[in-house]
mmCIF file of the C-alpha atoms, coordinates in Angstrom:
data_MODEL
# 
_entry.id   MODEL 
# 
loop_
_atom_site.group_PDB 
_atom_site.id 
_atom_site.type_symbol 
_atom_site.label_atom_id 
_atom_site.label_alt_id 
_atom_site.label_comp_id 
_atom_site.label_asym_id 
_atom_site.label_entity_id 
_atom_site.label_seq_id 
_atom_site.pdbx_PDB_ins_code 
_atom_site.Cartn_x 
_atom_site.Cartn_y 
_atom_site.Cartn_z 
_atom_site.occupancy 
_atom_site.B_iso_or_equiv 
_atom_site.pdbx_formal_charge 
_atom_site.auth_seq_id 
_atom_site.auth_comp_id 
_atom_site.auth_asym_id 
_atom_site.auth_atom_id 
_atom_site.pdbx_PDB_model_num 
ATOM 1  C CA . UNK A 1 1  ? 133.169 14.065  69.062  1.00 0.00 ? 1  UNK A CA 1 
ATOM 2  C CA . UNK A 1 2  ? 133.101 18.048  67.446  1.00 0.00 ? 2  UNK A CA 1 
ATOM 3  C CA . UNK A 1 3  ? 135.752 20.002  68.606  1.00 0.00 ? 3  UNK A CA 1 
ATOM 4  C CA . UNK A 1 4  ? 135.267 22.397  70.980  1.00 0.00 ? 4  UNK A CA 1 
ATOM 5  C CA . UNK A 1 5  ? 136.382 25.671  71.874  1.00 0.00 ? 5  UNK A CA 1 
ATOM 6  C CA . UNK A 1 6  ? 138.746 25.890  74.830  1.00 0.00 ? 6  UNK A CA 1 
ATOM 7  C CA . UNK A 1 7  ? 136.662 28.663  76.554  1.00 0.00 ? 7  UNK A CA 1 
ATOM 8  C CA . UNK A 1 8  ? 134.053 25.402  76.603  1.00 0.00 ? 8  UNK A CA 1 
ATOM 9  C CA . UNK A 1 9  ? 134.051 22.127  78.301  1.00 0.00 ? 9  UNK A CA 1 
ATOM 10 C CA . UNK A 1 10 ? 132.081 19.136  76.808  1.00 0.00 ? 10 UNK A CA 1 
ATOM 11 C CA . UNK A 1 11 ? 130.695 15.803  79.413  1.00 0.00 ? 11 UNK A CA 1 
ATOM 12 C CA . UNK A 1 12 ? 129.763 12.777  78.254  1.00 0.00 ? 12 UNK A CA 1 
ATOM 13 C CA . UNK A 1 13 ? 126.987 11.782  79.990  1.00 0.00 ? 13 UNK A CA 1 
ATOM 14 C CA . UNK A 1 14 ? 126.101 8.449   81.119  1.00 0.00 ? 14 UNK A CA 1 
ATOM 15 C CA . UNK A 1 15 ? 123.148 7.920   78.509  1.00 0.00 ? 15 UNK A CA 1 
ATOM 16 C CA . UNK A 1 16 ? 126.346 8.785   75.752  1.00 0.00 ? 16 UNK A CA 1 
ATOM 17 C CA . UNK A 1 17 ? 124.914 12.817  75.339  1.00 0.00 ? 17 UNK A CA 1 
ATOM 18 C CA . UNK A 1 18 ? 127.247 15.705  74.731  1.00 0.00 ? 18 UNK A CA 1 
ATOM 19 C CA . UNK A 1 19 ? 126.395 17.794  77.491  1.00 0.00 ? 19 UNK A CA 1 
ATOM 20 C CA . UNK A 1 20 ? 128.440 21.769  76.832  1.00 0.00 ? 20 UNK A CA 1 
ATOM 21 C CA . UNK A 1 21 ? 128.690 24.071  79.433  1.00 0.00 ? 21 UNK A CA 1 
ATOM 22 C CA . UNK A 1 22 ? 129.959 27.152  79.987  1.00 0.00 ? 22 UNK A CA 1 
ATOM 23 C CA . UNK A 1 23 ? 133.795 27.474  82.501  1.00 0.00 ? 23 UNK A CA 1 
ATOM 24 C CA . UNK A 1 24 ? 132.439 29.886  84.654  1.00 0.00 ? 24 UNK A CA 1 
ATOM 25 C CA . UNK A 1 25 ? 129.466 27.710  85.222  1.00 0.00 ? 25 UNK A CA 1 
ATOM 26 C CA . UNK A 1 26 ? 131.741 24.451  85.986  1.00 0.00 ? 26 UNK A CA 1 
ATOM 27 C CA . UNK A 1 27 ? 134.542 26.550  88.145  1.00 0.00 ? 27 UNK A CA 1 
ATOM 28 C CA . UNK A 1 28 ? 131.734 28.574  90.655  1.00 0.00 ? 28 UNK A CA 1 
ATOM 29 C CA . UNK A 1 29 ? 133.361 32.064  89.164  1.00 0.00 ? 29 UNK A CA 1 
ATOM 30 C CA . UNK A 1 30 ? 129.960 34.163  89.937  1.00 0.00 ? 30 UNK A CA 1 
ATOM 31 C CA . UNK A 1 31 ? 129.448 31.934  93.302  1.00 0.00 ? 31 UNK A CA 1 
ATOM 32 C CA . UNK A 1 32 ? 132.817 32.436  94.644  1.00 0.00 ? 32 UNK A CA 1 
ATOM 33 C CA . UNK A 1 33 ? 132.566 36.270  93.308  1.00 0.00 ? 33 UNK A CA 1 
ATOM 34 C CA . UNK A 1 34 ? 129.425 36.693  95.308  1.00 0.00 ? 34 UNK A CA 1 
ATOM 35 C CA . UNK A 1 35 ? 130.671 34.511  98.142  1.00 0.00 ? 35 UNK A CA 1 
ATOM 36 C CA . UNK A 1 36 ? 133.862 36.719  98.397  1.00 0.00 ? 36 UNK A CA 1 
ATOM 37 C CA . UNK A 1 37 ? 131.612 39.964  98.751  1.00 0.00 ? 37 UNK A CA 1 
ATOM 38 C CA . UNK A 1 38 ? 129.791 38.261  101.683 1.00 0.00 ? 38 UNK A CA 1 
ATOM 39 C CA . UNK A 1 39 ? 132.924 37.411  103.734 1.00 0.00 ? 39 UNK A CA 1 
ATOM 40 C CA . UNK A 1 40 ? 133.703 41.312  103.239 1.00 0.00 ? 40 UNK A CA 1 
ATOM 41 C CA . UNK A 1 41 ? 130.495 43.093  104.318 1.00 0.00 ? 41 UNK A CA 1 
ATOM 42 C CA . UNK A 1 42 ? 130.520 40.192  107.450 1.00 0.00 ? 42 UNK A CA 1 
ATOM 43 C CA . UNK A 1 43 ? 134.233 41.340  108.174 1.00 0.00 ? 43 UNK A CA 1 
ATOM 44 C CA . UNK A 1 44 ? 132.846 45.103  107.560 1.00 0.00 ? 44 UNK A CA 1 
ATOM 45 C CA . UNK A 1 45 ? 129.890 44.412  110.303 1.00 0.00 ? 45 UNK A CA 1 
ATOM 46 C CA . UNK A 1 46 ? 132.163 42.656  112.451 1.00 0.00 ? 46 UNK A CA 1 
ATOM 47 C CA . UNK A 1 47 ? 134.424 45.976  112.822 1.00 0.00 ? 47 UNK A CA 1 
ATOM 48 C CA . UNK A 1 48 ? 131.808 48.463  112.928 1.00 0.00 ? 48 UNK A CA 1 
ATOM 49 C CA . UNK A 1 49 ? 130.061 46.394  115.957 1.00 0.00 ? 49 UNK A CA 1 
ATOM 50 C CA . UNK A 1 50 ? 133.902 46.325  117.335 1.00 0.00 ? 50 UNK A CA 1 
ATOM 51 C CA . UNK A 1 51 ? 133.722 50.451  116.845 1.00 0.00 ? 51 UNK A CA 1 
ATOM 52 C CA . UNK A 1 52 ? 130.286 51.234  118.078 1.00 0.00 ? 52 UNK A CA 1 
ATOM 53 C CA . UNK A 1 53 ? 130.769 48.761  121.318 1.00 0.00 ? 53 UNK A CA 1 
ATOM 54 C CA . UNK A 1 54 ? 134.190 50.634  122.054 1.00 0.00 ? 54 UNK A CA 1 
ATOM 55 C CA . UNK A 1 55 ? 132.493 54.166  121.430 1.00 0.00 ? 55 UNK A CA 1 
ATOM 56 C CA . UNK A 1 56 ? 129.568 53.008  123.778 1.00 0.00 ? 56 UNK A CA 1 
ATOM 57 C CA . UNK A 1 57 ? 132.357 52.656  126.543 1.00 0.00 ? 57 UNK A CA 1 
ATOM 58 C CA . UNK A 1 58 ? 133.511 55.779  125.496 1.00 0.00 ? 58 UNK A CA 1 
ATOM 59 C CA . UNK A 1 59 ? 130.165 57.653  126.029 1.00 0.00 ? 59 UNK A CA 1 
ATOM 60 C CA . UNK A 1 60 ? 129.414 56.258  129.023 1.00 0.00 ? 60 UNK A CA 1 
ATOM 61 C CA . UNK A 1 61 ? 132.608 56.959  130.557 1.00 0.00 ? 61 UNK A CA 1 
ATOM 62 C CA . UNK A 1 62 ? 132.016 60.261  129.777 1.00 0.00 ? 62 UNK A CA 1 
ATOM 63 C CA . UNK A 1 63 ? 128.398 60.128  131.061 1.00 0.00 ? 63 UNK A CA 1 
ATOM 64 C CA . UNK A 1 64 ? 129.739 59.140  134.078 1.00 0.00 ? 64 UNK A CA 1 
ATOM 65 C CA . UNK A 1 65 ? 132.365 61.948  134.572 1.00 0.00 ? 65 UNK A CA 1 
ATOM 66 C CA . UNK A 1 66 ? 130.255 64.237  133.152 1.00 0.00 ? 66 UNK A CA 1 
ATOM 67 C CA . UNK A 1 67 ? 127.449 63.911  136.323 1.00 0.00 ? 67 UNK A CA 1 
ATOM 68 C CA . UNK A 1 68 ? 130.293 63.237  138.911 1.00 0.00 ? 68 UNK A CA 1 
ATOM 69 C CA . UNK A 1 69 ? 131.500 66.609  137.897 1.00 0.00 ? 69 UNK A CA 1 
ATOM 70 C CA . UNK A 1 70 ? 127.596 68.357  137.482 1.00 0.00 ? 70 UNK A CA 1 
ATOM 71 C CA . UNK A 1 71 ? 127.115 66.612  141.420 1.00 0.00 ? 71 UNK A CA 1 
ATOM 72 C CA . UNK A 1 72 ? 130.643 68.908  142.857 1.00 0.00 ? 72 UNK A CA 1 
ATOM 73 C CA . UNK A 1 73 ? 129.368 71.747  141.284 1.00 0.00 ? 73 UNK A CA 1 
ATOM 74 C CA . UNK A 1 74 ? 125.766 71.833  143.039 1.00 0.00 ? 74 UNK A CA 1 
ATOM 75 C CA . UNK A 1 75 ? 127.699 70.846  146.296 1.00 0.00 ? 75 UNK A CA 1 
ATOM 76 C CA . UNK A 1 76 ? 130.053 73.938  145.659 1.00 0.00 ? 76 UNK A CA 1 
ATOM 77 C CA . UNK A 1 77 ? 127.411 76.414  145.026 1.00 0.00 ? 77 UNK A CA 1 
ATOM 78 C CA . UNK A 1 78 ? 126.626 78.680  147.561 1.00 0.00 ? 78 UNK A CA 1 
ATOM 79 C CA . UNK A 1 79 ? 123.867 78.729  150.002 1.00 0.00 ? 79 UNK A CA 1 
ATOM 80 C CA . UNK A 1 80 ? 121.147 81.051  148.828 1.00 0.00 ? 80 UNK A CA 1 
ATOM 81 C CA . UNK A 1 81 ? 120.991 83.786  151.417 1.00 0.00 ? 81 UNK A CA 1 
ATOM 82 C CA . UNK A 1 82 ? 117.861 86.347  152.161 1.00 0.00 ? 82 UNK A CA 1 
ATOM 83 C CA . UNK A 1 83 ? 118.751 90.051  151.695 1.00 0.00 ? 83 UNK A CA 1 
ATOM 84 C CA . UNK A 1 84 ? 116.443 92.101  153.834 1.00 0.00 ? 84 UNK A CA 1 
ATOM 85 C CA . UNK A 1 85 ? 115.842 95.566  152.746 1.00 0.00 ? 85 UNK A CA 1 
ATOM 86 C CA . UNK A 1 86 ? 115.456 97.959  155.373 1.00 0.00 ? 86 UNK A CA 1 
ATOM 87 C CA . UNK A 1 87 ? 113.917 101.216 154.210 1.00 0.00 ? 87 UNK A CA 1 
# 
C-alpha cells in the first residue's frame, strides 16, 4: 500500500481497491456546518414567533384600552344644545 498523506484516509474495499477520500468528506464537516446553521435560524424563528405573539398581546391590550377610553369620552361629551337667536 502507497503512503498516504495524513490530511487523507485510504479504504480497502471488499473487491481489494484503494478507495482515497477526502477527511472532511468521511467526518460530515460541511453537513454538520450546514446542519449547525439550521438549528440557528430554527432557534432564530422560534424567538421571533415568541416576540411577535407577546407584541400581539401587547397591541391588543392596548386596542382594548384604547376604545374603553374613546367609549367614556363620547359618554362625557356634552349634549348638543340649540341656541335660538332672537333678533
Amino acid at each position: 500500500m502507497d503512503k498516504v498523506s495524513s490530511s487523507r484516509r485510504s479504504q480497502r474495499a471488499a473487491n481489494a481497491e484503494i478507495w482515497i477520500l477526502d477527511k472532511p468528506a468521511l467526518s460530515g464537516a460541511p453537513f454538520l456546518k450546514e446542519h449547525r446553521k439550521v438549528e440557528q435560524q430554527e432557534a432564530t424563528i422560534a424567538q421571533f414567533r415568541q416576540e411577535f405573539a407577546e407584541q400581539r398581546t401587547q397591541i391588543e391590550a392596548l386596542t382594548a384600552g384604547w376604545q374603553k377610553v374613546s367609549a367614556q369620552l363620547e359618554l362625557s361629551k356634552p349634549a348638543p344644545q340649540m341656541v335660538v337667536n332672537d333678533e
